[in-house]
N, C-alpha and C positions, 0 to 999 in steps of 0.2 A: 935470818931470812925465812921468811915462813912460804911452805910450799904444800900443795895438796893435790897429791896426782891422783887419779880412778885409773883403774884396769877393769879388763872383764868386758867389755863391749863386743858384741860380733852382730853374727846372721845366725836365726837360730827358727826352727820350723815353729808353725802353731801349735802350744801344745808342751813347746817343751822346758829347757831351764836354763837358767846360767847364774852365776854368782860375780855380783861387780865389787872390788874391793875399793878402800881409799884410804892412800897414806898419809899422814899430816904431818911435818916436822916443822921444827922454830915454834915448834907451843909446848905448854904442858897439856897435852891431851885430854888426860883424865878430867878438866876443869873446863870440857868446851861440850855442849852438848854440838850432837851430828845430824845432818838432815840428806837426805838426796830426794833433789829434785830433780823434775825432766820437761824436758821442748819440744815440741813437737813442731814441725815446718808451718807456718802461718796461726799458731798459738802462744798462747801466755805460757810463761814457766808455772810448775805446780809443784807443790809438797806431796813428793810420793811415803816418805816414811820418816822417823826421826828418833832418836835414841836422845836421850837425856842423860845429863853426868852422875844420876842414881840409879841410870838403865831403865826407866819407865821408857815404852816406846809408844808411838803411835803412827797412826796409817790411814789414806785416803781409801774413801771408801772403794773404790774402783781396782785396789788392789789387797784390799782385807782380805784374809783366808789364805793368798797366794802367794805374794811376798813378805818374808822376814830380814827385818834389820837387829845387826849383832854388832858389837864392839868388843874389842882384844885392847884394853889401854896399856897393856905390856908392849904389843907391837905398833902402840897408836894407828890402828888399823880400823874402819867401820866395813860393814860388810854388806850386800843386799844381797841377799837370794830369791830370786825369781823362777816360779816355776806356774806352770799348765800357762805359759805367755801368750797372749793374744794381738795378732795385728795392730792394735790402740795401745798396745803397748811399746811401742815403735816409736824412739824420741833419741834425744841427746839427753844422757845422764848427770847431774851434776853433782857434786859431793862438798856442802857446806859446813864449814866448823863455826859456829853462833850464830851463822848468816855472816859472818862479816869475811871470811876468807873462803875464795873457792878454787875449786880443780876449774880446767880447762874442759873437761866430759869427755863422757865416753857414746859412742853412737853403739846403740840398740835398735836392731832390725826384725823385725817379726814376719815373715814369708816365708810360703811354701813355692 
């Protein structure tokens, strides 16, 4: 049974950072590229970043410079670090293995 949870979600001031992780089991990992997207209340889901199975990544422009996406295929783990976060950064997270299998998200709050 393939499962893919996120952690790392909170409240976190303007400004500052957090790192969301995502576990994926019931796959071979290493053979799935990773994406996390995010939702924001009355919006479309969007592609915040994505790693590929040769670790090429890429990133929307709206979070280039600030977040990095990393992958551990030992731990089948993808990682986001987010840092200097801004209020638009405020969304439900989601963590996809090829697009076809997803976490449930993790809520991301941006306020002071």
């Amino acid at each position: 049974q393939v499962q893919v949870v996120e952690s790392g979600g909170g409240l976190v001031q303007p400004g500052g950072s957090l790192r969301l992780s995502c576990v994926a089991s019931g796959i071979t990992f290493r053979f799935y590229a990773m994406d996390w997207y995010r939702q924001a209340p009355g919006k479309q889901r969007e592609l915040v970043a994505g790693v590929s199975v040769g670790n090429t990544t890429n990133y929307a422009d709206a979070v280039k410079g600030r977040f990095t996406i990393s992958r551990d295929n030992a731990k089948s783990t993808v990682y986001l670090q987010m840092n200097s976060l801004k209020p638009e950064d405020s969304a439900v997270y989601y963590c996809a293995a090829n697009t076809h299998y997803w976490g449930q998200g993790t809520q991301v709050t941006v306020s002071s």
